[in-house]
VEXDO-404063 format. One line per field, with one value per residue (C-alpha): residue number from 1; residue in three letters; chain; x, y, z. Coordinates in nm, 3 decimals. Example, Ala and Ser with C-alpha at 12.3 -4.5 7.8 and 13.67 -1.06 7.14 Angstrom:
REM VEXDO-404063
fise: [1,2] $
gumar: [ALA,SER] $
zator: [A,A] $
east: [1.230,1.367] $
north: [-0.450,-0.106] $
up: [0.780,0.714] $
This chain:
REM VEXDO-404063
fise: [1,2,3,4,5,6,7,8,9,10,11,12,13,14,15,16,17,18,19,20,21,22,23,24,25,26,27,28,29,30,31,32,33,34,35,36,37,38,39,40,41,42,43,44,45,46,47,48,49,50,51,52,53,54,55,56,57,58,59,60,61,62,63,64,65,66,67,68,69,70,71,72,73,74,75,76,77,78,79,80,81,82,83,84,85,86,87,88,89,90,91,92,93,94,95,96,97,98,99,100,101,102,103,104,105,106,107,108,109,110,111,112,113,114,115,116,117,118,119,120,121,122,123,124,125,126,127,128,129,130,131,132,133,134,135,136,137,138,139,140,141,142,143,144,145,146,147,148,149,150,151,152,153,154,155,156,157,158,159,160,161,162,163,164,165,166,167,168,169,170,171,172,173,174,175,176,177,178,179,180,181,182,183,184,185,186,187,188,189,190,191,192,193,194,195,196,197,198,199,200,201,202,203,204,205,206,207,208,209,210,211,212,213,214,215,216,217,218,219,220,221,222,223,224,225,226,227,228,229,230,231,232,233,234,235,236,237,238,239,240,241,242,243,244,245,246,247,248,249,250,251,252,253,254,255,256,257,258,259,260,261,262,263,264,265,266,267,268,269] $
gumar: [UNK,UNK,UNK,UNK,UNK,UNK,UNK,UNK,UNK,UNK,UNK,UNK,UNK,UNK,UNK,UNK,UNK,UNK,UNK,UNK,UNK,UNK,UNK,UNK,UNK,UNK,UNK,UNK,UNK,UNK,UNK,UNK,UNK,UNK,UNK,UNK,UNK,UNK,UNK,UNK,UNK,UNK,UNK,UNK,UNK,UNK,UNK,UNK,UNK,UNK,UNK,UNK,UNK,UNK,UNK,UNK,UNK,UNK,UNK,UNK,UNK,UNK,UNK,UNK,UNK,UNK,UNK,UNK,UNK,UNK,UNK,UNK,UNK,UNK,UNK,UNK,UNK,UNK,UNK,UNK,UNK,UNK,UNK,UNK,UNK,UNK,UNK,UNK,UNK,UNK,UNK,UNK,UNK,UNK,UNK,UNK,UNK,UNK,UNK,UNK,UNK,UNK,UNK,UNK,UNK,UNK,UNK,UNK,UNK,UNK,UNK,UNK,UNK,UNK,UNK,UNK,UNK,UNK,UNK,UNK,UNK,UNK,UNK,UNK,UNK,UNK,UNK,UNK,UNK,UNK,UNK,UNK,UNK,UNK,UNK,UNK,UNK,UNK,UNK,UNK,UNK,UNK,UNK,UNK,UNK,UNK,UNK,UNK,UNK,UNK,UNK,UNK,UNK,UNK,UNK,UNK,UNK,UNK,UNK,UNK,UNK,UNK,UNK,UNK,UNK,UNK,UNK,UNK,UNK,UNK,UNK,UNK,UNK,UNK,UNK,UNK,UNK,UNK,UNK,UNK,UNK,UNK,UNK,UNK,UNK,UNK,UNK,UNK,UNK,UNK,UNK,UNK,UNK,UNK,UNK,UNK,UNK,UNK,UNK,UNK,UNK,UNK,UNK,UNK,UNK,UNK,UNK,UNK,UNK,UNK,UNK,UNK,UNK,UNK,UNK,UNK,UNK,UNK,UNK,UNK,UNK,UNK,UNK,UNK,UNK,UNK,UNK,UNK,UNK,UNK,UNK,UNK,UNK,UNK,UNK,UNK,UNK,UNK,UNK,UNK,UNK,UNK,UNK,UNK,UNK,UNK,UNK,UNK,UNK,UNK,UNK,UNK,UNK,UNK,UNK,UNK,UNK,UNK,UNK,UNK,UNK,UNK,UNK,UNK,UNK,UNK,UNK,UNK,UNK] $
zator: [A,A,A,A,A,A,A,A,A,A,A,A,A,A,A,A,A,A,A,A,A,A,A,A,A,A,A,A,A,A,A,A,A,A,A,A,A,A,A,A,A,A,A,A,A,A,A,A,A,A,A,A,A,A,A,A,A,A,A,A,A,A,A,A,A,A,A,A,A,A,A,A,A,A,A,A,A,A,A,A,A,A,A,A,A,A,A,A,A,A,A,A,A,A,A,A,A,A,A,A,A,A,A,A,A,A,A,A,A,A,A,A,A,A,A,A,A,A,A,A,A,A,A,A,A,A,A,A,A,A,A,A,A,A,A,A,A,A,A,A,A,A,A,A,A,A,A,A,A,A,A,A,A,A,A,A,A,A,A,A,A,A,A,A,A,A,A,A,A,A,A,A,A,A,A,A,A,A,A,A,A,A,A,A,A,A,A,A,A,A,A,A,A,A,A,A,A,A,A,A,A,A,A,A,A,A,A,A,A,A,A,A,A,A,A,A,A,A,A,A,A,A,A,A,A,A,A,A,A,A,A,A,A,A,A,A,A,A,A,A,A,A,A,A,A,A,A,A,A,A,A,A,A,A,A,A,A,A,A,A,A,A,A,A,A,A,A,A,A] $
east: [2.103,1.916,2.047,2.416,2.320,2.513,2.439,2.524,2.606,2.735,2.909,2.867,3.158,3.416,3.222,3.254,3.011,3.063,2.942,2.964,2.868,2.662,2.633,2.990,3.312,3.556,3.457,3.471,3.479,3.551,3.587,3.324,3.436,3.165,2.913,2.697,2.353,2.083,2.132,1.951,1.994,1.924,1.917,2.324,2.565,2.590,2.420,2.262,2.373,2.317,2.623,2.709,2.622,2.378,2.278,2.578,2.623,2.836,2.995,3.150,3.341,3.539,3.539,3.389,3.141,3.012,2.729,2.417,2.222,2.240,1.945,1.666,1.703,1.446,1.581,1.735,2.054,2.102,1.930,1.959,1.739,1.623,1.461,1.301,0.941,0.900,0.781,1.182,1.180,1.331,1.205,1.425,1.435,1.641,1.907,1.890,2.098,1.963,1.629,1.504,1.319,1.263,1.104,1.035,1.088,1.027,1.321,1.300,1.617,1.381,1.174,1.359,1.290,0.931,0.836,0.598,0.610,0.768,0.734,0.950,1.218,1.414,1.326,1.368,1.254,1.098,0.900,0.651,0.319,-0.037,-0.287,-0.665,-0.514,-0.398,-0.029,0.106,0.424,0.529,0.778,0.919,0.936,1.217,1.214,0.816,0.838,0.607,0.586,0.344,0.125,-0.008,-0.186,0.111,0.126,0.470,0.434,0.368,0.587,0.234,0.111,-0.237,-0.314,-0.100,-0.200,-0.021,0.071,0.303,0.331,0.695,0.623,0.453,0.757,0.962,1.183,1.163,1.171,1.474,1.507,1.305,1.204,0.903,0.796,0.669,0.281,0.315,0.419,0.656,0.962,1.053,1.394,1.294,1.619,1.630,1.458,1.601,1.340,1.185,0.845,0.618,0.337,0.040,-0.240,-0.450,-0.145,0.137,0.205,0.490,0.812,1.145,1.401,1.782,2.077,2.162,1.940,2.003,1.882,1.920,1.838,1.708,1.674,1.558,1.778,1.923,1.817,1.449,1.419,1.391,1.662,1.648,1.954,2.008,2.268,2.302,2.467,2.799,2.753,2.551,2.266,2.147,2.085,2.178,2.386,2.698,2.659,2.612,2.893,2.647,2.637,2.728,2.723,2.575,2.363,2.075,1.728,1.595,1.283,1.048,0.756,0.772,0.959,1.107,1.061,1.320,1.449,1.294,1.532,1.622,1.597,1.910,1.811] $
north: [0.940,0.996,1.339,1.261,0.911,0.725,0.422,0.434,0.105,0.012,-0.322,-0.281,-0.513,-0.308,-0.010,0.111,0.351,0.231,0.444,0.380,0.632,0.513,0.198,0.101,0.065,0.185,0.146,0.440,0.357,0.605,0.417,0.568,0.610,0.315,0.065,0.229,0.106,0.338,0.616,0.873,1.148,1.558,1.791,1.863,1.594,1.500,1.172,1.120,0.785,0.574,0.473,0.387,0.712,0.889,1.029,1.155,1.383,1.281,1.432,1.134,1.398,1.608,1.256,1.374,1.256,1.504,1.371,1.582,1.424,1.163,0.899,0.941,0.689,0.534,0.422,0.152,0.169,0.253,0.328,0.030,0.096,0.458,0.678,1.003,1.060,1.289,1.548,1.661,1.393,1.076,0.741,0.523,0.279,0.011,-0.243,-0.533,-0.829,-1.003,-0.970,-0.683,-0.366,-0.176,0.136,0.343,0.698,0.980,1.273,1.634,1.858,2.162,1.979,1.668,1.267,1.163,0.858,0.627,0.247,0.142,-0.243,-0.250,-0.569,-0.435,-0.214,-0.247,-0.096,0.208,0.389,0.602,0.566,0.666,0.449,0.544,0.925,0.824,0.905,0.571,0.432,0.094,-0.067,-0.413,-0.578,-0.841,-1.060,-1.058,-1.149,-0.854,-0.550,-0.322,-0.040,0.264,0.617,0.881,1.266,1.326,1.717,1.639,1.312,1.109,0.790,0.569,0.210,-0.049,-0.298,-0.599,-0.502,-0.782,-1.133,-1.238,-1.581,-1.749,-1.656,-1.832,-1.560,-1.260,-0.884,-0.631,-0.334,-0.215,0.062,0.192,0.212,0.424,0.284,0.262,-0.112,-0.189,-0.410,-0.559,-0.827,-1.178,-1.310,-1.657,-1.769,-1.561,-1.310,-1.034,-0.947,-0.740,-0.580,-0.367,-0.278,-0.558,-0.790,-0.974,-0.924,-1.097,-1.275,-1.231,-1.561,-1.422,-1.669,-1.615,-1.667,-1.323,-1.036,-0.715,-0.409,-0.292,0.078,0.138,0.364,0.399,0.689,0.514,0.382,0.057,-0.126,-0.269,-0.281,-0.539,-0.561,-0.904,-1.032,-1.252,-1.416,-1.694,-1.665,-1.969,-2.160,-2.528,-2.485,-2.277,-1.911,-1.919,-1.794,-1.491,-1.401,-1.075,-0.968,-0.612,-0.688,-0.555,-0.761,-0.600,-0.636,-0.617,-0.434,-0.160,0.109,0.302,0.672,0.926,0.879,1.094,1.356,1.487,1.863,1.922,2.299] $
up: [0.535,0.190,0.170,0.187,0.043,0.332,0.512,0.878,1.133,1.435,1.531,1.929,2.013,1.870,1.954,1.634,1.382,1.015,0.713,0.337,0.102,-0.178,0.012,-0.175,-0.034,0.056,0.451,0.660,1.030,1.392,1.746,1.979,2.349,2.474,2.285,2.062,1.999,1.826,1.564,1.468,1.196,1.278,1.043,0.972,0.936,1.310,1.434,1.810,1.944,2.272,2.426,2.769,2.993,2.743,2.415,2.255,1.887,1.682,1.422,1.169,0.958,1.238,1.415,1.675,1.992,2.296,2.557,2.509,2.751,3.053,3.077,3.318,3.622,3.515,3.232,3.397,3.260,2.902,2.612,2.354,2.003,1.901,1.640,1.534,1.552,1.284,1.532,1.607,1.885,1.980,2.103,2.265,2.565,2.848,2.686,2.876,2.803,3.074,3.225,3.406,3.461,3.139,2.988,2.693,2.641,2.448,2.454,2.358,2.322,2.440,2.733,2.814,2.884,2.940,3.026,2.790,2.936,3.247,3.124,2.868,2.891,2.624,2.329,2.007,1.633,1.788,1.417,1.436,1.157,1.053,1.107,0.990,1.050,1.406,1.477,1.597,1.743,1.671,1.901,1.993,2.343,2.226,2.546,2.544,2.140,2.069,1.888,2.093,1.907,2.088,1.981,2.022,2.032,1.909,2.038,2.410,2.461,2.529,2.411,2.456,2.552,2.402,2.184,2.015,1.665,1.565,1.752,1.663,1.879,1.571,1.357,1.604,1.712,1.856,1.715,1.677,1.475,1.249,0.957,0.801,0.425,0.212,0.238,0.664,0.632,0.925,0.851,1.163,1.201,1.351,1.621,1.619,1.262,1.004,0.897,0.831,0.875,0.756,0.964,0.832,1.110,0.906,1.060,0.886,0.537,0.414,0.520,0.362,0.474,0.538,0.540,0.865,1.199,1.337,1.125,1.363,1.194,0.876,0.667,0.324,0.078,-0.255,-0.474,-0.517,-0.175,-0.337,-0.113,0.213,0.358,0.691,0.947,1.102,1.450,1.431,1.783,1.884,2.019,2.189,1.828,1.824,1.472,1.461,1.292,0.917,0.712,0.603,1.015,1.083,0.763,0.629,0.294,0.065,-0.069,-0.334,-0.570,-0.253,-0.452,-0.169,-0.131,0.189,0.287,0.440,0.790,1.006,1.213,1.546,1.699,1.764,1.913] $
């Protein structure tokens, strides 16, 4: 949140939102009621989150957390990754530990769920960019190992054909979260091998190596934008070697050359 310069996580087996203001400790942490996954800013101090049964606000400071909004059926369960379009919108889709039926879907406060992609195994690093003055949105299939790109109108919840934007297969791993700089790069985390990636629509730009296999989310902040800050996951994940020490750690990587933009908000009304 770059105007209360805080930096918001979740750790989704204590079902737990973290924050730390300035990015410095001291930790500030409130128990939701189920597992959290995505967060997205609106324009107060509340936060939308995807928990068990729906889209909730939450309000860290009061402590807080009211359902706004049950998922469609089709959303085969719950919501797992999400983010604002920069229309006043969300973009969010299925969690599926295990394989199954998946979608993506766009979500209006005013007008409601809409359906983008009903083949979706599990979505991840939904962002939303310009490309050659074409509103775009960028997001990851993690069980295909493919980040998916497809013309979007952000006002009426629609999107165009999909094309492969990122092909995490010949990184070895397969995509998670994900953020956006300033000049429409997409940073995208690679499960499995370490990295992060990233994507421009000429293709891949540049890898960053983390110590630990499972990078799982990343944000840019700071007052510049100049840091990229990186949540990572503690549990194994099928890897022959035993988690690194660094494994489940929250860090920063700076000096990328790049810097971020503002997180885009929710309509809350």
């Amino acid at each position: 949140d770059d105007r209360r310069q805080r930096l918001y996580f979740v750790d989704c087996a204590t079902q737990t939102l973290h924050w730390l203001d300035k990015a410095e400790p001291p930790l500030h942490s409130m128990k939701l009621p189920t597992m959290p996954a995505g967060l997205v800013l609106t324009d107060g101090g509340r936060l939308v989150a995807c928990l068990d049964d729906g889209l909730h606000v939450v309000d860290p400071d009061a402590g807080s957390s009211e359902l706004f909004s049950t998922y469609p059926e089709g959303m085969h369960g719950r919501a797992n990754d999400a983010n604002a379009d920069g229309a006043g919108n969300l973009i969010t889709g299925t969690l599926n530990l295990v394989p199954g039926p998946g979608a993506s879907w766009w979500f209006s406060a005013a007008e409601g769920w809409r359906l983008l992609d009903d083949d979706i195994g599990n979505a991840n690093g939904p962002v939303v960019i310009e490309i050659e003055g074409q509103s775009t949105l960028v997001m990851a299939d993690t069980p295909a190992r493919v980040v998916y790109a497809y013309a979007y109108d952000g006002r009426k919840g629609t999107i165009g054909e999909r094309r492969v934007f990122g092909d995490h297969a010949a990184l070895d791993g397969a995509p998670d979260g994900a953020t956006v700089d300033a000049e429409g790069g997409v940073w995208s985390c690679v499960l499995g091998s370490g990295k992060i990636a990233r994507f421009t629509a000429a293709g891949l730009d540049c890898v960053v190596e983390t110590p630990m296999a499972n990078p799982s989310d990343v944000t840019f902040g700071g007052s510049d934008f100049d840091r990229l800050f990186v949540t990572s996951i503690a549990v194994n994940l099928g890897e022959d070697a035993p988690p690194a020490t660094e494994a489940g750690w929250v860090f920063a990587v700076d000096g990328l050359g790049v810097t971020g933009r503002p997180e885009a908000r929710f309509r809350l009304e």
